[in-house]
C-alpha positions in Angstrom: 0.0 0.0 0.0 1.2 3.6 -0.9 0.7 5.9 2.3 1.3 10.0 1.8 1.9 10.9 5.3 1.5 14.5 6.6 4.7 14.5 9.1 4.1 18.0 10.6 0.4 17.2 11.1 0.9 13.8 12.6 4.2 15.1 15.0 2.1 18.4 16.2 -1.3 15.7 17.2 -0.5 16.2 20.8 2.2 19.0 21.1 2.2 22.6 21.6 5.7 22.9 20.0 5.7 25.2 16.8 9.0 23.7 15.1 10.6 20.0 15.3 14.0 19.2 16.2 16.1 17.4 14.5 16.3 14.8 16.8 12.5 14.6 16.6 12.5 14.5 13.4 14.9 11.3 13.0 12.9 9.5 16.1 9.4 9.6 13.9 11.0 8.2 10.6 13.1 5.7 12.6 9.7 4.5 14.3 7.8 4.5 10.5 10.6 2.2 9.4 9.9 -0.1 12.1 6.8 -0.1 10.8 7.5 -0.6 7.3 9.6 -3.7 8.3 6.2 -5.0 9.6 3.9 -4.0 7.4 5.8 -3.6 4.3 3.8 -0.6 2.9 5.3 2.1 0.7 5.7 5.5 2.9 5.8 8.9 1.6 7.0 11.4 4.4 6.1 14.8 3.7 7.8 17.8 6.0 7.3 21.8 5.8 9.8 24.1 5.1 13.7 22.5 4.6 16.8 24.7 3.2 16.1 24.9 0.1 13.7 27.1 -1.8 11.8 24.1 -4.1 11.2 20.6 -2.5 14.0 18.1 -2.3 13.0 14.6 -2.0 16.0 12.5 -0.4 15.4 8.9 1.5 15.8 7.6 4.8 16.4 3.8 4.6 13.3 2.8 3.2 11.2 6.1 3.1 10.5 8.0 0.5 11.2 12.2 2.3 9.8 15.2 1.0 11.3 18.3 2.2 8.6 21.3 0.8 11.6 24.0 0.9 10.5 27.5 1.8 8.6 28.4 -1.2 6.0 25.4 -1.5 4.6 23.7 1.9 3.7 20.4 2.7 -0.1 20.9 1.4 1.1 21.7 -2.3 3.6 18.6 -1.9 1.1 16.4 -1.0 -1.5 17.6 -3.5 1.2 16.9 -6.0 1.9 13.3 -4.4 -1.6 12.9 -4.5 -2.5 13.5 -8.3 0.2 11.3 -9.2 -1.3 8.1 -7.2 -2.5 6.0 -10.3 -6.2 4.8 -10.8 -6.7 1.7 -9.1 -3.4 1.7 -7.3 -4.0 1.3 -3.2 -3.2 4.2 -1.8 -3.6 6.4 1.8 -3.2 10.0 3.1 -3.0 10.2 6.9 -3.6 13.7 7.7 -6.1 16.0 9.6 -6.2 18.6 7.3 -10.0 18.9 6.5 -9.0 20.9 3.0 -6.1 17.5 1.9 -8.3 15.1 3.0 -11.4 16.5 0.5 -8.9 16.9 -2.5 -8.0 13.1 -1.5 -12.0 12.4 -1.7 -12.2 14.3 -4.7 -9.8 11.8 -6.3 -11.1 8.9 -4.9 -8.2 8.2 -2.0 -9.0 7.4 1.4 -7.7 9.4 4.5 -7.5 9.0 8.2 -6.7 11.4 11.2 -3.0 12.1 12.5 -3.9 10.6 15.8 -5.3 7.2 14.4 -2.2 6.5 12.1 0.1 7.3 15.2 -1.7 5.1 17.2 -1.8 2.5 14.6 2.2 2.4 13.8 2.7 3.1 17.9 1.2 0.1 18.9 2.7 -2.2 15.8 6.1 -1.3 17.1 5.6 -2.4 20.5 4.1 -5.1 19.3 7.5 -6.0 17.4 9.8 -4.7 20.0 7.4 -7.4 22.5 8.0 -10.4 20.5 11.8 -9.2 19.9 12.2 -9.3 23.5 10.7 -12.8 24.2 12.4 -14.1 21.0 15.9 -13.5 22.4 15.5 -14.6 26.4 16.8 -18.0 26.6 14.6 -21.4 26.2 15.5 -24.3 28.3 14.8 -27.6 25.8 14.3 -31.2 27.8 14.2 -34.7 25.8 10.7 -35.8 26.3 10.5 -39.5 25.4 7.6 -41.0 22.9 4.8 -41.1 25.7 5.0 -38.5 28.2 2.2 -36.7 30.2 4.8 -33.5 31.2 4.8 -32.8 27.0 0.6 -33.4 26.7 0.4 -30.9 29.6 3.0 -28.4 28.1 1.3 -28.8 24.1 -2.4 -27.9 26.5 -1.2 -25.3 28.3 -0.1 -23.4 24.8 -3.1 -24.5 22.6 -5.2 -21.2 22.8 -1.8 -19.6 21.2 -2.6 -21.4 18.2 -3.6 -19.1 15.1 -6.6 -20.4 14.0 -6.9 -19.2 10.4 -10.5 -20.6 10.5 -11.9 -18.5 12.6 -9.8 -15.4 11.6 -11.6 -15.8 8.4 -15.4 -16.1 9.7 -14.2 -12.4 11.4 -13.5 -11.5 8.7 -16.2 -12.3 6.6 -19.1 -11.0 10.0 -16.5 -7.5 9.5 -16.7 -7.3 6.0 -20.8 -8.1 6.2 -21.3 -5.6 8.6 -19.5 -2.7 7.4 -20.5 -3.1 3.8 -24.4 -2.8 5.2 -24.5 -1.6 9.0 -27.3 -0.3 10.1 -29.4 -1.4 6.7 -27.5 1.8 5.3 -25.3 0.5 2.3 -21.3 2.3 2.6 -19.9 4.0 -0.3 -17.2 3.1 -2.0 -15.0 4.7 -0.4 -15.6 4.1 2.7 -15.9 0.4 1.9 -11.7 0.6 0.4 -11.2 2.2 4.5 -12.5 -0.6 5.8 -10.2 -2.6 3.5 -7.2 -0.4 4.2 -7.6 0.0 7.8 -7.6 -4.0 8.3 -4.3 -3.9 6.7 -2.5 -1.5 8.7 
C-alpha cells in the first residue's frame, strides 16, 4: 500500500511545539521504518519548510522524504503526491487537514486522522519490540520421550496460542458483512476501500 503521510500534522497531534528538532524529526521516521519492516507498505513522508527554496525529496532507509523548501509547503507537496497516485493503485493519506483530505476524496483516496495513524504504527512497534524481546531470552529444551504426560500438559497449556486461520476468516467475513451494510445503510465506496485499508494497517 502507498501511504502519503502529513509529518508535521501527525508530529504536532499532541504537542504545543511550533518547530521539530532534529532529533525529533529522526525518532518519527526511525519509528515509521519499524513499521514498514512489519507491514511492508510504501511511505511517503512529507515535512514543511527544509533549506532549500523548491522541494527536495532525499530517503531515509526505506522512506520516500519530502522536504517542501520554503517556497511550497507540505499541502502543495502532498497535492502533488496525491495527483500522481494512479487509478486503481491502493493508496492512503493520513492527515487532519479537512482541506487535503477532501482533494483526497475528490480523487477517490481514502484518509485518516493524524492521531489514528500514530496510534496505529505506535502500537505495531511495541508489538515487534514485544516479540523481539521474548524471541531473544533463553529457552531451556528437555528430551521428552515418545509417551510423556509432562509434553501433553506443556502442548495444552499453549493451545489457545494457536492461530486459527478458520476462525480469523469467519471475522472476517461477520467485519466485511457488517460494514458493507451496518445499520441497513449500504457504505460507499470509499468508505468500503477504508475498511479494506484500515484492516491492513
Amino acid at each position: 500500500m502507498y501511504i502519503i503521510i502529513d509529518a508535521c500534522n501527525v508530529l504536532f497531534q499532541d504537542s504545543s511545539e511550533k518547530t521539530i528538532s532534529a532529533k525529533r524529526r529522526v525518532q518519527f521516521l526511525d519509528e515509521l521504518v519499524q513499521y514498514t519492516c512489519i507491514k511492508n507498505h510504501e511511505l511517503v513522508v512529507v515535512f514543511d519548510g527544509g533549506l532549500h527554496a523548491r522541494a527536495r525529496v532525499s530517503r531515509h532507509q526505506a522512506l520516500e522524504v519530502w522536504d517542501a523548501g520554503f517556497e511550497s509547503t507540505a499541502d502543495d507537496c502532498i497535492c502533488l503526491l496525491l495527483d500522481r497516485v494512479k487509478n486503481g493503485y491502493e493508496a492512503l493519506l493520513v492527515s487532519s487537514d479537512n482541506e487535503l483530505n477532501k482533494y483526497a476524496e475528490d480523487l477517490d483516496i481514502v484518509s485518516i486522522e493524524s492521531a489514528l495513524f500514530k496510534k496505529i504504527v505506535q502500537q505495531s512497534v511495541q508489538r515487534l519490540k514485544k516479540n523481539t524481546l521474548v524471541a531473544k531470552q533463553k529457552t531451556d529444551y528437555i528430551a521428552f520421550g515418545p509417551d510423556c504426560p509432562e509434553l501433553d500438559a506443556l502442548m495444552m497449556s499453549r493451545a489457545d496460542s494457536i492461530f486459527d486461520k478458520d476462525a480469523r476468516n469467519k471475522r472476517r467475513s461477520e467485519n466485511k458483512n457488517v460494514a458493507i451494510a451496518s445499520d441497513g445503510v449500504r457504505m460507499s465506496k470509499l468508505e468500503r476501500r477504508l475498511v479494506r485499508i484500515l484492516e491492513k494497517l
